[in-house]
N, C-alpha and C positions, 0 to 999 in steps of 0.2 A: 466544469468540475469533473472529476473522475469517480467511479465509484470501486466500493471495493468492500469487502464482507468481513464486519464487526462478528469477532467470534464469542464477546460478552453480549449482544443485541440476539446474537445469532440471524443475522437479516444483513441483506445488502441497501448500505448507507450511501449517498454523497459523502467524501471525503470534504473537512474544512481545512486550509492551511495546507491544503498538497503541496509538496515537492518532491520531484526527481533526484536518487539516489540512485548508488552504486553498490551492489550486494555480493558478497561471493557466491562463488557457485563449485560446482565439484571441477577438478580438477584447477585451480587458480584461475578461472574463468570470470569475469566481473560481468554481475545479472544485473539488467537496468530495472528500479522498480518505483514504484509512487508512493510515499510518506507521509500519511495525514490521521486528522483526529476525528471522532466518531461524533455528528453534532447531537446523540442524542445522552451519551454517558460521558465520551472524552478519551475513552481508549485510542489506545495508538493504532492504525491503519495499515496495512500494506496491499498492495496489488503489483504482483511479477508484470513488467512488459515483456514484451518480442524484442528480439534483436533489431538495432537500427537500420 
């Protein structure tokens, strides 16, 4: 599981239903980041990765 910080919780969650997406970034640069739901409200998730 990956975790990433519920800004309605305000607390960092385990993310449920993560997956790997592709985000802009500045200059037309594609940011890799992780997509998931908050198990304790259901908000939507994100956490920026690193470059591959």
């Amino acid at each position: 599981m990956v975790e990433g910080y519920c800004v309605k919780c305000k607390a960092k969650q385990e993310m449920t239903a993560a997956k790997e997406v592709a985000m802009k970034g500045k200059g037309g640069v594609e940011r890799r980041a992780m997509k998931g739901k908050c198990p304790k409200c259901g908000t939507t998730m994100f956490r920026i990765m690193g470059k591959k």
